[in-house]
Structures are given as C-alpha cells and as structure tokens.
Backbone and ligand atoms as CSV (ligand in chain L), in Angstrom:
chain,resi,resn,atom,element,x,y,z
A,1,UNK,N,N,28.032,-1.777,40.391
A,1,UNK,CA,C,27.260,-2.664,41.270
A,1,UNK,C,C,26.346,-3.578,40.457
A,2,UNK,N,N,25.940,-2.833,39.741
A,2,UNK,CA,C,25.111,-3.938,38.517
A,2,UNK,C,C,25.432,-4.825,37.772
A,3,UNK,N,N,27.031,-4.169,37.293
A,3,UNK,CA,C,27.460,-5.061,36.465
A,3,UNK,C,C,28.165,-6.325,37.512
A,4,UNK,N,N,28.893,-5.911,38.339
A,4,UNK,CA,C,29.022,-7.246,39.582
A,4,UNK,C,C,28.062,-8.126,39.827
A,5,UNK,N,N,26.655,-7.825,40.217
A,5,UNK,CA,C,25.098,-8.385,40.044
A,5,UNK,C,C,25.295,-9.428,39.035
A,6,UNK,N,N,25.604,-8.814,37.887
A,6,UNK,CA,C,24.996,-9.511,36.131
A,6,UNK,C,C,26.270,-10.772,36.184
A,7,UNK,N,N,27.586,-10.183,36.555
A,7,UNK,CA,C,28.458,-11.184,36.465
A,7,UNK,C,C,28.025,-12.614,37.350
A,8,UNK,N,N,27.537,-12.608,38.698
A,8,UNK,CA,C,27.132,-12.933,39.219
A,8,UNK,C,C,26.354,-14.093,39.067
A,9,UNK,N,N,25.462,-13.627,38.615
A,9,UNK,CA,C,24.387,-13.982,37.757
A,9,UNK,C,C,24.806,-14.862,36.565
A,10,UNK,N,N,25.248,-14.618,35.704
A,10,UNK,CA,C,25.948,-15.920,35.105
A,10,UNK,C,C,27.388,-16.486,35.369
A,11,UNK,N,N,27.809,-16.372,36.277
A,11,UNK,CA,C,28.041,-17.633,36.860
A,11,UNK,C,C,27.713,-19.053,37.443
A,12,UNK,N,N,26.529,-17.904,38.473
A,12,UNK,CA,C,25.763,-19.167,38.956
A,12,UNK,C,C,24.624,-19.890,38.053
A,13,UNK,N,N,24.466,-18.606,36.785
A,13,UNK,CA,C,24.029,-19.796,35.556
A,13,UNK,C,C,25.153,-20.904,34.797
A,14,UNK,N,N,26.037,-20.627,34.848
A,14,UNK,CA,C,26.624,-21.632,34.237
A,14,UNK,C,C,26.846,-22.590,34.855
A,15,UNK,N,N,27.418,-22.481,36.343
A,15,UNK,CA,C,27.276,-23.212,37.077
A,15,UNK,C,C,26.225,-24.615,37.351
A,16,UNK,N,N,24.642,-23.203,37.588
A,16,UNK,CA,C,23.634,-24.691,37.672
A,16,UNK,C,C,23.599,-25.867,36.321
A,17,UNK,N,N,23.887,-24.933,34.949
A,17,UNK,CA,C,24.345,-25.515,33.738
A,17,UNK,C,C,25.014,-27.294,33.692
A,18,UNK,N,N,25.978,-26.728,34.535
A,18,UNK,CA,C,27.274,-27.584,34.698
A,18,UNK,C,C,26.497,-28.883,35.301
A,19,UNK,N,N,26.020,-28.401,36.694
A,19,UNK,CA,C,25.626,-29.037,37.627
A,19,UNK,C,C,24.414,-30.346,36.864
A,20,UNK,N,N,23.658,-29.450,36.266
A,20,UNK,CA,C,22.425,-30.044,35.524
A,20,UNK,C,C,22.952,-31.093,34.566
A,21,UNK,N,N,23.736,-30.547,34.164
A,21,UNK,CA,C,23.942,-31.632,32.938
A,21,UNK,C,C,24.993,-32.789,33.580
A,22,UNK,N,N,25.768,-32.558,34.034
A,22,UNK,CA,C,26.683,-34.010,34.681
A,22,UNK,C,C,25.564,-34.848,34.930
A,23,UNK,N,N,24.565,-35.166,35.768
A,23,UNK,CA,C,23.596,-36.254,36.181
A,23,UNK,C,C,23.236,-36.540,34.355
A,24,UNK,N,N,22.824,-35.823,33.497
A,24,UNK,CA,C,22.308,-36.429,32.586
A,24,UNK,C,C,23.793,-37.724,31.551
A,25,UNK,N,N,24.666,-36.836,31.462
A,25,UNK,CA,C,25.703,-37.288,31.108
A,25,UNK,C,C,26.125,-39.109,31.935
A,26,UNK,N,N,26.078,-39.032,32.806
A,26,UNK,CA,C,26.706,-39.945,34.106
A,26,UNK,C,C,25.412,-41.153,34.056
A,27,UNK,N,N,24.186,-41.093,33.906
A,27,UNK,CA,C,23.321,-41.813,34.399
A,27,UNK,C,C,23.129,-42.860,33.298
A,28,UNK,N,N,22.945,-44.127,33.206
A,28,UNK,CA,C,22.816,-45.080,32.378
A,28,UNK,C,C,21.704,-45.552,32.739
A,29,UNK,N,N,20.729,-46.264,32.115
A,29,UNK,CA,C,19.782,-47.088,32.182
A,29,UNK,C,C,20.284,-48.448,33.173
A,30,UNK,N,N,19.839,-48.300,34.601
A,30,UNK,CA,C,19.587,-49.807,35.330
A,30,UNK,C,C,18.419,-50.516,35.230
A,31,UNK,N,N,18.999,-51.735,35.524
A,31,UNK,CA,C,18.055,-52.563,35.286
A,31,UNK,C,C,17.691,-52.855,36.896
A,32,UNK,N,N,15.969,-53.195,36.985
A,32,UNK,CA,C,15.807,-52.707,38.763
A,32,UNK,C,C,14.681,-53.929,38.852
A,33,UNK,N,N,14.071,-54.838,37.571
A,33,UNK,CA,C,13.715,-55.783,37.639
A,33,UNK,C,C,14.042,-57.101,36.414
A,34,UNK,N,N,13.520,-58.423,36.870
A,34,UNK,CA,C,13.944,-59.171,35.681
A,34,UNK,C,C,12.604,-60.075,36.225
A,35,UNK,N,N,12.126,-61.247,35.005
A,35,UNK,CA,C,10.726,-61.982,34.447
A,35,UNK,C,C,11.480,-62.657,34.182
A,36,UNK,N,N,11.988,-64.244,34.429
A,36,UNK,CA,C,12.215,-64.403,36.213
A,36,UNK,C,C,13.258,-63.881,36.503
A,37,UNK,N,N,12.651,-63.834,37.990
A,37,UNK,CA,C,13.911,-63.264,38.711
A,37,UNK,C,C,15.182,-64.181,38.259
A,38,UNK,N,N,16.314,-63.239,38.893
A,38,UNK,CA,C,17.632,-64.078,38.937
A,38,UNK,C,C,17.470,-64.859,39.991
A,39,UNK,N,N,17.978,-66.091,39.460
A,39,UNK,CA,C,18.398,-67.460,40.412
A,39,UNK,C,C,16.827,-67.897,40.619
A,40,UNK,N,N,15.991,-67.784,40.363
A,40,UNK,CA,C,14.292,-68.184,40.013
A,40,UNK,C,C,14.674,-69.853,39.776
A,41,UNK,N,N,13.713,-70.838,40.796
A,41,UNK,CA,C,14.145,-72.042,40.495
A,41,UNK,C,C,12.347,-72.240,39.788
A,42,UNK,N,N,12.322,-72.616,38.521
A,42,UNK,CA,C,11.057,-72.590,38.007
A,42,UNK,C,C,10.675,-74.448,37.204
A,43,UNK,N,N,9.673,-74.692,37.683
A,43,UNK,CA,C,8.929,-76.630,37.341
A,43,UNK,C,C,8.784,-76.142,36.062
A,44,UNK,N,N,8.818,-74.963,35.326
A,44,UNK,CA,C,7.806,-74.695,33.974
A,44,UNK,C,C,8.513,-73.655,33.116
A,45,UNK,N,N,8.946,-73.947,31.835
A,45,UNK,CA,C,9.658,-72.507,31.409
A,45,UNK,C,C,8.730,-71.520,31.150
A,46,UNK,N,N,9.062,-69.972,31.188
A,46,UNK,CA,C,8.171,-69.130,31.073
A,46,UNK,C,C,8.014,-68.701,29.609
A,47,UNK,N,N,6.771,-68.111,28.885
A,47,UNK,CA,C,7.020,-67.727,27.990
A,47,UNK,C,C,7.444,-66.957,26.936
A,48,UNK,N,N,8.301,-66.263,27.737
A,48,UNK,CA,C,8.571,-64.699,27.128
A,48,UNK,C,C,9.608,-64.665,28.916
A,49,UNK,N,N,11.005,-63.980,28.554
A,49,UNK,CA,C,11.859,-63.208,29.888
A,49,UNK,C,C,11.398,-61.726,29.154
A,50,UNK,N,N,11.345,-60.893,30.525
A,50,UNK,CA,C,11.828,-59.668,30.552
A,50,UNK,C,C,12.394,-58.878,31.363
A,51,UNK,N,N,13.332,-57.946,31.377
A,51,UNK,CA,C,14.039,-57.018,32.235
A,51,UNK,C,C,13.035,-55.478,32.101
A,52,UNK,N,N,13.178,-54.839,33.170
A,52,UNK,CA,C,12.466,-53.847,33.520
A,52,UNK,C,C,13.776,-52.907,34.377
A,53,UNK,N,N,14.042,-51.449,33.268
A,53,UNK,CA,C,14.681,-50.787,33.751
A,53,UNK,C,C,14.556,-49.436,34.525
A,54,UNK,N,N,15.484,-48.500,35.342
A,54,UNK,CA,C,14.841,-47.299,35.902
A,54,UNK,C,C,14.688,-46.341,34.720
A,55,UNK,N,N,14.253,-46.267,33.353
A,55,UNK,CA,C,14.123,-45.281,32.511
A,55,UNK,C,C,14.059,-46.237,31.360
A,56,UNK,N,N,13.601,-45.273,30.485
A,56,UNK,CA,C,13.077,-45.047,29.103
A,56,UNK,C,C,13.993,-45.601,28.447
A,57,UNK,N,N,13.643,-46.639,27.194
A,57,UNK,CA,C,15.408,-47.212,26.768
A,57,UNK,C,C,15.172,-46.819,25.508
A,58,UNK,N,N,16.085,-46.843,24.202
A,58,UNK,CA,C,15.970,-46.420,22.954
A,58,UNK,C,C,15.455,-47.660,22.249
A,59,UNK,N,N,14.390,-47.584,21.924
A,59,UNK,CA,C,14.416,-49.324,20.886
A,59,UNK,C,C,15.030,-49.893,20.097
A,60,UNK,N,N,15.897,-49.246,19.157
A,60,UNK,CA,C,16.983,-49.443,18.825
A,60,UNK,C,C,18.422,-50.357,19.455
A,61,UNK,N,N,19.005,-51.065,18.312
A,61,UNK,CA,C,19.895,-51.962,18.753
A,61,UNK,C,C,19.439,-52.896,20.199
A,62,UNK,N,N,18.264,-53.559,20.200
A,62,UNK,CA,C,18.331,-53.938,21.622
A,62,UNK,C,C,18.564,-55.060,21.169
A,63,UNK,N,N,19.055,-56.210,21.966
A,63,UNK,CA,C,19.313,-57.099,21.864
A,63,UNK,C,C,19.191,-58.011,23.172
A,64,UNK,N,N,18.634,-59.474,23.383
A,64,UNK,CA,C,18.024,-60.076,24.193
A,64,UNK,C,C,18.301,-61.531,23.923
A,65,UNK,N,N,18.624,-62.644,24.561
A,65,UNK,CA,C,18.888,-63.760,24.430
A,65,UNK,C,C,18.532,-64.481,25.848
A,66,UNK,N,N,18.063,-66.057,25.238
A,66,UNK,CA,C,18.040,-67.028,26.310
A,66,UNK,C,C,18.770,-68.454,26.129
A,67,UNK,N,N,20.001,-68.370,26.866
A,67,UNK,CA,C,20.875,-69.678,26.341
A,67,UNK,C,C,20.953,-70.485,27.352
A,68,UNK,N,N,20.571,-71.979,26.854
A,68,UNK,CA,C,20.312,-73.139,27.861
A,68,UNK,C,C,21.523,-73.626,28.180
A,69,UNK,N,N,21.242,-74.289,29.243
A,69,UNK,CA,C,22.410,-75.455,29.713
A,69,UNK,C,C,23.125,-76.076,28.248
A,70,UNK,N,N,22.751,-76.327,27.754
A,70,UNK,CA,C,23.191,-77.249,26.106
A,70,UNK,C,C,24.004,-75.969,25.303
A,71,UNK,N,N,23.326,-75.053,25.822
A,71,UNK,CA,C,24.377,-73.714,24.569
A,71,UNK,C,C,23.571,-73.555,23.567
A,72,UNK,N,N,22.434,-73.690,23.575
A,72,UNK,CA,C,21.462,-73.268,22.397
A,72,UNK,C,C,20.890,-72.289,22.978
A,73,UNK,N,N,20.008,-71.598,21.776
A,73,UNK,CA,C,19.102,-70.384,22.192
A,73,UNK,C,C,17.899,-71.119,22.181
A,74,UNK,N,N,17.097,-70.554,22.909
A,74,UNK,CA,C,16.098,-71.004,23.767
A,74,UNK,C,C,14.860,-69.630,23.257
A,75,UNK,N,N,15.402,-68.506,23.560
A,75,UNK,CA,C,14.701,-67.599,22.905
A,75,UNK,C,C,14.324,-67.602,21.073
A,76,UNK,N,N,12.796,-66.677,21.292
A,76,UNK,CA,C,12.942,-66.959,19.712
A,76,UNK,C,C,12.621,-65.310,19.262
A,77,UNK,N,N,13.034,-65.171,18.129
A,77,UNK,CA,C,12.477,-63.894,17.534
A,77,UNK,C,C,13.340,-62.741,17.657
A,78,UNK,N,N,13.002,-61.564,17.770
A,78,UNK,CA,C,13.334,-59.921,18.170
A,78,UNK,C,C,13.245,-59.974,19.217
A,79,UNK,N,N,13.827,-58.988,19.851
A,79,UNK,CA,C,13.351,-58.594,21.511
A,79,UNK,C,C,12.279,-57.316,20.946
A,80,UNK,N,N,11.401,-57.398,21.825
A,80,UNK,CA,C,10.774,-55.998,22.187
A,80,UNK,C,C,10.601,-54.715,22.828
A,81,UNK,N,N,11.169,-53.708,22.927
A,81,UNK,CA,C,11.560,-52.796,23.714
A,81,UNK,C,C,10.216,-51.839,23.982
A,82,UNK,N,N,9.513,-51.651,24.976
A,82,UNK,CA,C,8.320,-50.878,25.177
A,82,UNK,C,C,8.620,-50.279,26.398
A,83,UNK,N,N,9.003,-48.904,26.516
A,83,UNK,CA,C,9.057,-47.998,27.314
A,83,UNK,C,C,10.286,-48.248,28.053
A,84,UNK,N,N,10.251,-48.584,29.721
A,84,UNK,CA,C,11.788,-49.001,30.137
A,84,UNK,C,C,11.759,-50.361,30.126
A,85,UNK,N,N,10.866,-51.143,28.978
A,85,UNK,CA,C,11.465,-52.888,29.174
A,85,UNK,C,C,11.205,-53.347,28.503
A,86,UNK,N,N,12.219,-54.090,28.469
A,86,UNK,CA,C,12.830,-55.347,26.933
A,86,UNK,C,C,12.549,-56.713,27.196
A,87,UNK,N,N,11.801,-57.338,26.447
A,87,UNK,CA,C,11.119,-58.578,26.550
A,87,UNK,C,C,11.604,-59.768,25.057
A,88,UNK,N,N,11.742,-60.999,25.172
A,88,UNK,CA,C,11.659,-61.542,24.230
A,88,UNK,C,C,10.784,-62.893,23.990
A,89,UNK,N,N,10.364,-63.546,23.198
A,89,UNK,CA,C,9.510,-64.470,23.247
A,89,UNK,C,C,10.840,-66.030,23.810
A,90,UNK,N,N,9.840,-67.137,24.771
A,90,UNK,CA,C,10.871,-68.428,24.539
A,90,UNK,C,C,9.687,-69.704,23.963
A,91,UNK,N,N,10.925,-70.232,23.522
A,91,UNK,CA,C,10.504,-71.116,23.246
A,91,UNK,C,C,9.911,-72.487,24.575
A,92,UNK,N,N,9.331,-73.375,24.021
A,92,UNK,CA,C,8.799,-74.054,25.072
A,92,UNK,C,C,10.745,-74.744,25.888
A,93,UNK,N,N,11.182,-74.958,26.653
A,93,UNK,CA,C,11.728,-75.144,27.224
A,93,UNK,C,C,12.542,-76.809,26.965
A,94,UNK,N,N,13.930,-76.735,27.285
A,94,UNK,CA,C,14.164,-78.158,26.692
A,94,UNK,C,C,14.745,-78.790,28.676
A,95,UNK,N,N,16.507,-79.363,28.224
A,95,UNK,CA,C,17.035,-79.486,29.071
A,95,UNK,C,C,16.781,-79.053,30.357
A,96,UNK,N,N,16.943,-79.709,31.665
A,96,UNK,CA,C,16.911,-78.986,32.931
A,96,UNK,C,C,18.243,-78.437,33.153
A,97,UNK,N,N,17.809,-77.418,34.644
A,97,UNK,CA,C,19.315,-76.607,34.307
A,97,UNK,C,C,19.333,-75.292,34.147
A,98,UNK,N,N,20.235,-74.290,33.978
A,98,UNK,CA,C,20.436,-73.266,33.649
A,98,UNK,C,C,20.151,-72.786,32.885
A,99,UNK,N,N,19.430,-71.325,32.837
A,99,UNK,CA,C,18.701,-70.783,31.605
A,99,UNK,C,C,19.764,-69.326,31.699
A,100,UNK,N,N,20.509,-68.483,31.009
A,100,UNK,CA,C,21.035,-67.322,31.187
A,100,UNK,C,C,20.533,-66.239,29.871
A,101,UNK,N,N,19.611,-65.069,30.858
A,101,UNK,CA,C,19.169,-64.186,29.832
A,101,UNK,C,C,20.359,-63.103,29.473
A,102,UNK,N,N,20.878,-63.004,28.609
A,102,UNK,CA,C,21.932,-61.991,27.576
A,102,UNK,C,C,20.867,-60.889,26.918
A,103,UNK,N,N,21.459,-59.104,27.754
A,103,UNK,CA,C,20.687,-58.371,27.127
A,103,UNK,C,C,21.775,-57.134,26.707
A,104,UNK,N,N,21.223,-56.380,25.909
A,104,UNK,CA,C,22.301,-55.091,25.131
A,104,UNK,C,C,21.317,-54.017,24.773
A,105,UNK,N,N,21.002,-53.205,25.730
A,105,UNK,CA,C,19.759,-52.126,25.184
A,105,UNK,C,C,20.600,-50.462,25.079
A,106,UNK,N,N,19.681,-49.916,25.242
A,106,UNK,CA,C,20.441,-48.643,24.754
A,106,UNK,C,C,19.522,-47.575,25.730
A,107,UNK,N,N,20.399,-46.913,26.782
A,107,UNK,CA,C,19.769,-45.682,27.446
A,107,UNK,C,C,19.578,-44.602,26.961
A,108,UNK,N,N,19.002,-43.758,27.393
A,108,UNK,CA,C,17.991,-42.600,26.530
A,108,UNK,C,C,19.209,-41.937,26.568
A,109,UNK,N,N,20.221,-41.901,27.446
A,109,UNK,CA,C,21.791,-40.810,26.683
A,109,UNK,C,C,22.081,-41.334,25.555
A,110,UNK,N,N,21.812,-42.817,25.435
A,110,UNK,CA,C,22.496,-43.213,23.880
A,110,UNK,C,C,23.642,-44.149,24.730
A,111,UNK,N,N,23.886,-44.407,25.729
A,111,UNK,CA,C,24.908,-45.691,26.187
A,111,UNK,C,C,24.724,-46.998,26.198
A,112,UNK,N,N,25.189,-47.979,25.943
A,112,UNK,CA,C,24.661,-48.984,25.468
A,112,UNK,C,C,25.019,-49.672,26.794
A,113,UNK,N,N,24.213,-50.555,27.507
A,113,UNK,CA,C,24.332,-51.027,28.552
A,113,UNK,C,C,23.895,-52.495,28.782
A,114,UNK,N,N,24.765,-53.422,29.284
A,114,UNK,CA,C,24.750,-55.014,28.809
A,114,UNK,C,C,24.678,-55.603,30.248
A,115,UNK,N,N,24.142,-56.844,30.159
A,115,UNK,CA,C,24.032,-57.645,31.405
A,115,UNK,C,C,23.012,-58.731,31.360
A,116,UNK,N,N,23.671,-59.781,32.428
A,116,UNK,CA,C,22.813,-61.104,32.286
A,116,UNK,C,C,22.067,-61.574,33.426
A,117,UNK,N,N,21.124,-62.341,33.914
A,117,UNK,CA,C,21.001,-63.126,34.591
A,117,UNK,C,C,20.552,-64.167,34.256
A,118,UNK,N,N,20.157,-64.945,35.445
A,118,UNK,CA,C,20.143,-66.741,35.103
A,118,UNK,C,C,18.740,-67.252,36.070
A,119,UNK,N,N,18.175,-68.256,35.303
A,119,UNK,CA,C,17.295,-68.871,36.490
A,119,UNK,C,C,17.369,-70.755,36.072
A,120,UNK,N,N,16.536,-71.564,36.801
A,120,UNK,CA,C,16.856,-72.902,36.511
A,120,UNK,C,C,15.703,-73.281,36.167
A,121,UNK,N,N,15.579,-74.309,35.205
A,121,UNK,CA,C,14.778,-75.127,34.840
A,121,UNK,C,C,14.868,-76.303,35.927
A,122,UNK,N,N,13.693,-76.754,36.715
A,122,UNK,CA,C,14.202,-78.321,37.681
A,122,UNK,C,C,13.396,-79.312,37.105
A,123,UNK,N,N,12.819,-79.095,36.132
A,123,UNK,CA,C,11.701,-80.472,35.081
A,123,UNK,C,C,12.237,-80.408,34.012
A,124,UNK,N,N,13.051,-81.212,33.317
A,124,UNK,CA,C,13.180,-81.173,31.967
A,124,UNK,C,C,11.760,-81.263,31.102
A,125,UNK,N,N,12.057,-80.435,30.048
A,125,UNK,CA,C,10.347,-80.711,29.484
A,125,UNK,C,C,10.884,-80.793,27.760
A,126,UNK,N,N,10.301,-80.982,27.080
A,126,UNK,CA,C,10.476,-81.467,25.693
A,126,UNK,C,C,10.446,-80.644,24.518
A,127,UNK,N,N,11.098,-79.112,24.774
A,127,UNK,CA,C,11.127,-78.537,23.719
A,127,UNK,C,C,12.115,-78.511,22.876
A,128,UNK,N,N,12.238,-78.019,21.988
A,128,UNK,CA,C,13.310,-77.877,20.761
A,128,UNK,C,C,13.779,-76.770,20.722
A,129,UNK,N,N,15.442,-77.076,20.544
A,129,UNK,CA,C,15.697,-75.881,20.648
A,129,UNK,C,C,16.273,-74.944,19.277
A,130,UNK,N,N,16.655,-73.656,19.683
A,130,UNK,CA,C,16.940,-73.110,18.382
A,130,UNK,C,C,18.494,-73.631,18.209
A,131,UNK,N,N,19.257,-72.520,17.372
A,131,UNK,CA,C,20.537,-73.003,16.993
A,131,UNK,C,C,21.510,-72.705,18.232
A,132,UNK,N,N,22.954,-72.801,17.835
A,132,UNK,CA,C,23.747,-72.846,18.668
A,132,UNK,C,C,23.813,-70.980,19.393
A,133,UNK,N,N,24.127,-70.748,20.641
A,133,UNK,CA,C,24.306,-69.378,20.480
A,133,UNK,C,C,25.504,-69.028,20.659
A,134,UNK,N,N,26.614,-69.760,19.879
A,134,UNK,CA,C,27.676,-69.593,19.755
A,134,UNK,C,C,27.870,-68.351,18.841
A,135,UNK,N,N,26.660,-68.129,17.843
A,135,UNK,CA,C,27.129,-66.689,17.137
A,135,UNK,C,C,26.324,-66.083,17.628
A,136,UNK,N,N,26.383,-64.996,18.442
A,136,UNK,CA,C,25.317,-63.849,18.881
A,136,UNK,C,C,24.132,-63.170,18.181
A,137,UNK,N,N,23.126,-63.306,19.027
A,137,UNK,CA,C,21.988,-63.261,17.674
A,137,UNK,C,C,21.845,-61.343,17.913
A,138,UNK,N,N,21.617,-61.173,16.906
A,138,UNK,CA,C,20.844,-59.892,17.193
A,138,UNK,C,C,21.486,-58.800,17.329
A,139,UNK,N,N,22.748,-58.872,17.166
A,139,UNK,CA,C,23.949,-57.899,16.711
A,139,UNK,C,C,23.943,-57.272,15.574
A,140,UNK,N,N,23.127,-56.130,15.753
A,140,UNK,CA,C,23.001,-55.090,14.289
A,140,UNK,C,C,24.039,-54.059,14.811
A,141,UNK,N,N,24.954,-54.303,14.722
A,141,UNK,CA,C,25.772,-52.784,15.462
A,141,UNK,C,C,25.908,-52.114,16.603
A,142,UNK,N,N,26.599,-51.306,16.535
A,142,UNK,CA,C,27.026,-50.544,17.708
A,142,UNK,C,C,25.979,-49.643,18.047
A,143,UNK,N,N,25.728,-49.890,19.110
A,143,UNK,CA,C,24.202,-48.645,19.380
A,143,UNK,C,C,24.749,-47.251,20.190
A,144,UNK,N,N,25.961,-47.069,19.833
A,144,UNK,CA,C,26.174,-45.494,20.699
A,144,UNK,C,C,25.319,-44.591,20.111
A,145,UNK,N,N,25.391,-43.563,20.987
A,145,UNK,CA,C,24.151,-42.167,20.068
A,145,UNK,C,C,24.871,-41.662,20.264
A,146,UNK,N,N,25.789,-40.505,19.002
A,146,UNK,CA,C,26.921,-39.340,19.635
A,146,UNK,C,C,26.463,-38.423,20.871
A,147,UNK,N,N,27.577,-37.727,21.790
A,147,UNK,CA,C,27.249,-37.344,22.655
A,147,UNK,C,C,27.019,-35.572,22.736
A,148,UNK,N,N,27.895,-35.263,21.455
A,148,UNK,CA,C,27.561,-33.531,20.801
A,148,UNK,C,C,26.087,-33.030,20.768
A,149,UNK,N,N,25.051,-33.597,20.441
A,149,UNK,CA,C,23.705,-32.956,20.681
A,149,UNK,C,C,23.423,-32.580,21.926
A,150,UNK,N,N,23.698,-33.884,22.793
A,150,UNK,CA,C,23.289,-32.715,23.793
A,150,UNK,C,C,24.284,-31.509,24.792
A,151,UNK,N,N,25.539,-31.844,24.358
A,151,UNK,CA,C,26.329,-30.666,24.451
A,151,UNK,C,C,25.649,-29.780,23.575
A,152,UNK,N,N,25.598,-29.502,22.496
A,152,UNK,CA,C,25.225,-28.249,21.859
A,152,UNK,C,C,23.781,-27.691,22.444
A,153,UNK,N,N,23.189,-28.650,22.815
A,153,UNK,CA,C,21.623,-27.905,22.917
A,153,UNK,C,C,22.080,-27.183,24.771
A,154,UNK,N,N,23.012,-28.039,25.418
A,154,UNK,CA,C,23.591,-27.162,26.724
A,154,UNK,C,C,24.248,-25.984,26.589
A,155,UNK,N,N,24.999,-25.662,25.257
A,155,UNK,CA,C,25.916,-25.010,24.823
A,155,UNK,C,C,24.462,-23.287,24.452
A,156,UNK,N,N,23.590,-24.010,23.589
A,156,UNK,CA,C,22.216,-23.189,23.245
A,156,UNK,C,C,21.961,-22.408,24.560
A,157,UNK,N,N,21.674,-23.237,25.274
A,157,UNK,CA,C,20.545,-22.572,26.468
A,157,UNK,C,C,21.814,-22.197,27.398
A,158,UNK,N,N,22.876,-22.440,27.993
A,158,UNK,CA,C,24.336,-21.429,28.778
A,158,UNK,C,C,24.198,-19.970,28.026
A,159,UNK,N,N,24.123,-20.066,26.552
A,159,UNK,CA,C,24.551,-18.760,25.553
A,159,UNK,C,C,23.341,-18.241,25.763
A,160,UNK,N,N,21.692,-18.857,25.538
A,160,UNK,CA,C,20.772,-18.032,25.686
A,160,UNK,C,C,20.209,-17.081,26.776
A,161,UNK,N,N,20.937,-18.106,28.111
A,161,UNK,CA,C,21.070,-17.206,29.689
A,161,UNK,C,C,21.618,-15.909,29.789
A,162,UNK,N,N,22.904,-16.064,29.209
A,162,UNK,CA,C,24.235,-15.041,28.902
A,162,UNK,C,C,23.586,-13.994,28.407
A,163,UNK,N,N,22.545,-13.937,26.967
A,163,UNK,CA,C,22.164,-12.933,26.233
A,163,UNK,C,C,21.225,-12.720,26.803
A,164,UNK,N,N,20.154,-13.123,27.692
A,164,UNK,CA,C,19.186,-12.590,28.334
A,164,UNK,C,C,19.911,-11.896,29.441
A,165,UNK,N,N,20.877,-12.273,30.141
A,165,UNK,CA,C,21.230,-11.767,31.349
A,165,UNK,C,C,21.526,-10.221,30.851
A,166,UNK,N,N,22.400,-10.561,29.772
A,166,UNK,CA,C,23.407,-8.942,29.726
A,166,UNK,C,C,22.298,-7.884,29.030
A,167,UNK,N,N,21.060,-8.563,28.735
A,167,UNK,CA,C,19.867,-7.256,27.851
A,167,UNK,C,C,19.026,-7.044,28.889
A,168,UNK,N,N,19.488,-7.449,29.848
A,168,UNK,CA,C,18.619,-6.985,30.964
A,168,UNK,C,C,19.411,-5.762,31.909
A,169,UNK,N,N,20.418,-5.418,31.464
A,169,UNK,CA,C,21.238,-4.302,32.228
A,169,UNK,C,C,20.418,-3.158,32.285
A,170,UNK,N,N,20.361,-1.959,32.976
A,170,UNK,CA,C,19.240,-1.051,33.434
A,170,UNK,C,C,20.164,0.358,32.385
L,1,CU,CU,CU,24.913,-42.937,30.309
C-alpha cells in the first residue's frame, strides 16, 4: 500500500515536472508595446524608438534599426536593452514618409525573436541620414542560448523528487 502511495507520488511528480516546464520551453518574449506606436502619424521625429516586451530580454545580441523611406538608417548607435525593453537612439529625422523599426532581441529561454513596425513622418524636416541599411547593422551573431541547461537543471530537481520520495518509505 505504501509502495503504490510512493509510486504514485512520483508520477504525479513527474508529471507536474512535465507540465511546469512546457510553458517555460514554449513561451517567447512578446512584444505588448512600441515608442511610436505602429502606424503613429507623427509632425516631429522622435528621439530614440522603443519596444516594450511581456518579459525580461537577454541583452545580448539585440539588435534595433530605423529605416526611412530613402533606405537609410535613421537610427544611430547600439540599441539598449534594460529589463523587458529595447530602445535605440534617432537621429534628427530626414524625408517624409515611412519610418520602419527592425528589432532581433533575445528571450530569457534564449530564443531569438524578430519583428517590425512602422510609423510616418508627415513634415519633412532636415536631418542627415546615416548609411544605406542595405547591410544590416548590428548583426553580431546568432543569439540562440542552448536549450540542455535547462533540461538538466529539470532533469536535477525530477531525480531530486524521486530520491526524496523513495527515503521517505516507513
Ligand atoms: Cu521561447
């Protein structure tokens, strides 16, 4: 009867195991705001875009762009990654027209997760722009994080249940 109990018992530990870890596995960093919004019709360019995601992003490999109507970058510098949001500096604003922010950050699983939006310039104003963004700026590599750590540390705590369960037999 006990030992039926104990079997029991880790099952439904491995189980919640199972259960627990799929959401971590499955979930990617969304993005749930953007500085400006998408489709934002703006008299004034802003000085800095940023996206604001539901979680914590890795600072690593992020990558952030602002490419004008003309096909230049518009953004200048690094992006900045602080907590769940990635920001980059712009430059003062040229052409009217379409502005499209290009981003590549990295979720706390380690998945690298990409996406754009766009807003309009309706005043042309007189800035200069950077170079073409025909070569992608800010491409240091592939930002995967292997996915074995946190299998093993699931693999740790399933085995550490197991050995507590069965030293607990009467
Ligand atoms: Cu993920």
């Amino acid at each position: 009867m006990i030992r039926l109990f104990r079997l029991a018992f880790i099952a439904a530990l491995v189980a919640a195991m199972a259960l627990a870890g799929a959401p971590v596995a499955a979930a990617h960093a969304a993005r749930i705001a953007a500085d400006p919004a998408d489709g934002a019709s703006l008299g004034q360019g802003p000085q800095r875009v940023s996206a604001t995601f539901n979680e914590q992003l890795q600072p690593e490999f992020a990558a952030m762009t602002v490419v004008g109507p003309d096909g230049n970058l518009w953004s200048t510098g690094d992006p900045q990654v602080q907590g769940a949001v990635i920001a980059v500096e712009v430059r003062p604003l040229g052409p009217a027209g379409t502005y499209t922010v290009n981003y590549r950050v990295t979720s706390a699983d380690g998945h690298p997760v990409s996406g754009s939006w766009s807003f309009r310039l309706t005043v042309a104003a007189a800035g200069t722009p950077g170079p073409s963004a025909a070569r992608p700026a800010g491409s240091g590599g592939d930002g995967a994080i292997p996915v074995w750590p946190f299998l093993a540390v699931g693999a740790l705590i399933i085995g550490g249940g197991i050995l507590w369960a069965t030293r607990r037999k009467t």
